[in-house]
C-alpha positions as CSV (number, residue, x, y, z in Angstrom):
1,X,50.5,33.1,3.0
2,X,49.4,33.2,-0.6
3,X,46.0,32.6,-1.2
4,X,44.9,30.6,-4.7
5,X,41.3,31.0,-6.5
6,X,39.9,28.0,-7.8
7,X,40.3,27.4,-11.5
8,X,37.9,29.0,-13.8
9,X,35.6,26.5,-15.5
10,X,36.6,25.2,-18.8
11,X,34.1,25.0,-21.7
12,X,33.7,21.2,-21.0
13,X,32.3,21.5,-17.5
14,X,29.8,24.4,-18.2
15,X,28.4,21.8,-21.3
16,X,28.2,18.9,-18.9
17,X,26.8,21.4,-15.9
18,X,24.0,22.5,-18.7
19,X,23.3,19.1,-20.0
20,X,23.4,17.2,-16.4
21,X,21.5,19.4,-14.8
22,X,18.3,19.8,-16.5
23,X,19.0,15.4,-16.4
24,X,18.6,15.5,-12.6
25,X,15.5,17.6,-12.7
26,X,14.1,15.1,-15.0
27,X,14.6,11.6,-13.6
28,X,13.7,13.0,-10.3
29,X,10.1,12.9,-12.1
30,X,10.3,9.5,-13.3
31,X,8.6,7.5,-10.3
32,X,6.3,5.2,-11.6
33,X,2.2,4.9,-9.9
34,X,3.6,1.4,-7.8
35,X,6.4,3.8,-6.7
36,X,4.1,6.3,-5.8
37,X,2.0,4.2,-4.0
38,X,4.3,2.0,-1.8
39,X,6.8,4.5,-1.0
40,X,9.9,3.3,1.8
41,X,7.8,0.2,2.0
42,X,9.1,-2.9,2.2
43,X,7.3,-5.6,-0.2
44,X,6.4,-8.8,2.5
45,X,5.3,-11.6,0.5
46,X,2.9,-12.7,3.2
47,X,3.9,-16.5,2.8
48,X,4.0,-17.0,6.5
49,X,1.6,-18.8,9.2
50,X,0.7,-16.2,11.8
51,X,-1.8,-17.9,14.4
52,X,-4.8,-15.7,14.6
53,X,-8.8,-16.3,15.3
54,X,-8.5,-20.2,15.3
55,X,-6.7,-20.0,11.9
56,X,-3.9,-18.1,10.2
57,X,-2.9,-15.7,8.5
58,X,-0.5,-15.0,5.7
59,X,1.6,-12.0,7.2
60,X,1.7,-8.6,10.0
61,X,0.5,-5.7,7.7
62,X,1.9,-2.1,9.0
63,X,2.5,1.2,7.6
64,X,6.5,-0.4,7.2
65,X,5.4,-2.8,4.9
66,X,3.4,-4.0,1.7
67,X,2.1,-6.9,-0.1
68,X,1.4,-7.9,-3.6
69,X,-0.9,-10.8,-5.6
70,X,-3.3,-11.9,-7.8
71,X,-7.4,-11.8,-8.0
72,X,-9.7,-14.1,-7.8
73,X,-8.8,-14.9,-4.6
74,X,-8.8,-13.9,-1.1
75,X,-6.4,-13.6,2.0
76,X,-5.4,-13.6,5.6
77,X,-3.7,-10.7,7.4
78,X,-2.7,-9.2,10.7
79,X,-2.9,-5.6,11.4
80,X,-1.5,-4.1,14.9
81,X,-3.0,-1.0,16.5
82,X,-2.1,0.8,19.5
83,X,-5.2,2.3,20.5
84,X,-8.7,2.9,19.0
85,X,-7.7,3.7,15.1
86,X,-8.9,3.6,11.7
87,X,-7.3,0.8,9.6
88,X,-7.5,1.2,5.8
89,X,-6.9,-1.1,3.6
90,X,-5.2,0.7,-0.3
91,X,-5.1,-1.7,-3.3
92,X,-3.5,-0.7,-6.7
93,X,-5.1,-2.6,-9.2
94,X,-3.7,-3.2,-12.4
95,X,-4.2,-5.1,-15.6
96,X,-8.1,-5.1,-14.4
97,X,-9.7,-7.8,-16.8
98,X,-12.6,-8.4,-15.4
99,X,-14.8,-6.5,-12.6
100,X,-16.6,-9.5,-10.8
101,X,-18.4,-9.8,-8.4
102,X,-18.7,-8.4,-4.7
103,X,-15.4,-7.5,-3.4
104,X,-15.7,-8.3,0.7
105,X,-13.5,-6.8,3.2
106,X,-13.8,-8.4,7.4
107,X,-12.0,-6.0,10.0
108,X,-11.9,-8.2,13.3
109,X,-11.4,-7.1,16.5
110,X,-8.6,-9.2,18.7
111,X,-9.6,-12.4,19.7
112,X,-12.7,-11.8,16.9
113,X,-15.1,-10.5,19.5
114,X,-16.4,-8.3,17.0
115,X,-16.2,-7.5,12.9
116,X,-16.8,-4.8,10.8
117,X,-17.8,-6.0,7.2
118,X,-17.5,-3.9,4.5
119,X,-18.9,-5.3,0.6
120,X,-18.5,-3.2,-2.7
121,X,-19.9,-4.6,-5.6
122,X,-17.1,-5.4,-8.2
123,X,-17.9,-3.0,-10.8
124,X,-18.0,0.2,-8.2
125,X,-14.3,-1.6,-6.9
126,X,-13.4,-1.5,-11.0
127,X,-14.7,2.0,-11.7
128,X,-12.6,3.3,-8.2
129,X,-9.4,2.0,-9.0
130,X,-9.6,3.5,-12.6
131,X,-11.2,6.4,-11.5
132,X,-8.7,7.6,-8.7
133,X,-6.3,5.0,-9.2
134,X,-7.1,2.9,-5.5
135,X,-10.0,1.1,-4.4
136,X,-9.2,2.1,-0.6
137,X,-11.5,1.4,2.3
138,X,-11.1,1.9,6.3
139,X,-12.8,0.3,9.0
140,X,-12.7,1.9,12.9
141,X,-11.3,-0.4,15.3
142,X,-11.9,0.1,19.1
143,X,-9.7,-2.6,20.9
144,X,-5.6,-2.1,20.7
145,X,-4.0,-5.3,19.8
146,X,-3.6,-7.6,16.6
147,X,-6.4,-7.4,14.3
148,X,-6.6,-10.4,11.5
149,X,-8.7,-9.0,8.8
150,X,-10.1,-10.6,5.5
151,X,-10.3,-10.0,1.8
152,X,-12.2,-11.6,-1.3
153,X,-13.2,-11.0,-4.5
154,X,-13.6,-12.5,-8.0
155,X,-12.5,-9.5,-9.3
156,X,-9.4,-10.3,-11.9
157,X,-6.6,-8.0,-11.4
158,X,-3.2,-7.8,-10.3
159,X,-3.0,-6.1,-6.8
160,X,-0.4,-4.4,-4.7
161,X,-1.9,-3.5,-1.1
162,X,-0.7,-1.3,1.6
163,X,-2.1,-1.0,5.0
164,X,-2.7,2.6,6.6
165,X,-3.3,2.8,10.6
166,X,-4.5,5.8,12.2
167,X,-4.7,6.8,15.9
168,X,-7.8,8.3,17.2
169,X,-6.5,9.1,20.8
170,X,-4.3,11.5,19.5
């Protein structure tokens, strides 16, 4: 049985094994702060009508999935937890062009029993998001089930927002 040696390489594939490889490196690094931020996630536009706390809200919020708009405004989401957790709420601001005024946040427990209410004046939400590059905050929520929680502000940005849930039995 004869055995044969691969070919020694030519002086074209150590050029294009020198040039390409340093390439890879280097686009590896090219992730942009959106990218960073949402990850896997998948965008949900949250155009829907989920039934919630005699109303609606726009879409289900979950650490699968984000959601993207425009301030002034305000919205209506759903957030599921399993047990007792911590839901935070991550917005990526950008092209900020004016701070406003308070930005409100409303974490409700299911069948809105309860709230937690959470209000940051617009300038510290501004000064945040250029700051560290998020305004992020968390509320804890005691009751497992679907949560609807509210946002509003007359702050003037573009937003991306990503919803973080975390366990506390564990």
């Amino acid at each position: 049985m004869t055995e044969t040696l691969p070919a020694p390489s030519g002086a074209r594939q150590t050029l294009a094994f020198v040039i390409l490889l340093p390439l890879v490196w280097v686009l590896q690094g090219c992730s942009t702060p959106q990218d960073d931020f949402v990850g896997a996630r998948v965008l949900d536009l949250c155009d829907a009508s989920w039934p919630v706390c005699n109303g609606y809200a726009s879409c289900l919020l979950g650490p699968e999935s984000y959601t993207q708009g425009n301030f002034p405004g305000s919205n209506r989401i759903i957030v599921q937890t399993v047990a007792a957790s911590n839901v935070e709420l991550s917005f990526l601001l950008s092209d900020l062009t004016a701070a406003g005024g308070d930005f409100s946040i409303v974490w409700y427990e299911p069948g809105c029993s309860d709230t937690v209410r959470t209000t940051v004046d617009g300038k510290v939400v501004a000064a945040e998001s250029q700051a560290i590059g998020i305004f992020a905050r968390k509320a804890q929520l005691n009751v497992a089930g679907y949560h609807l929680v509210t946002y509003q502000t007359t702050t003037a940005a573009s937003y991306l927002l990503k919803v973080d849930v975390t366990d506390l039995t564990e």
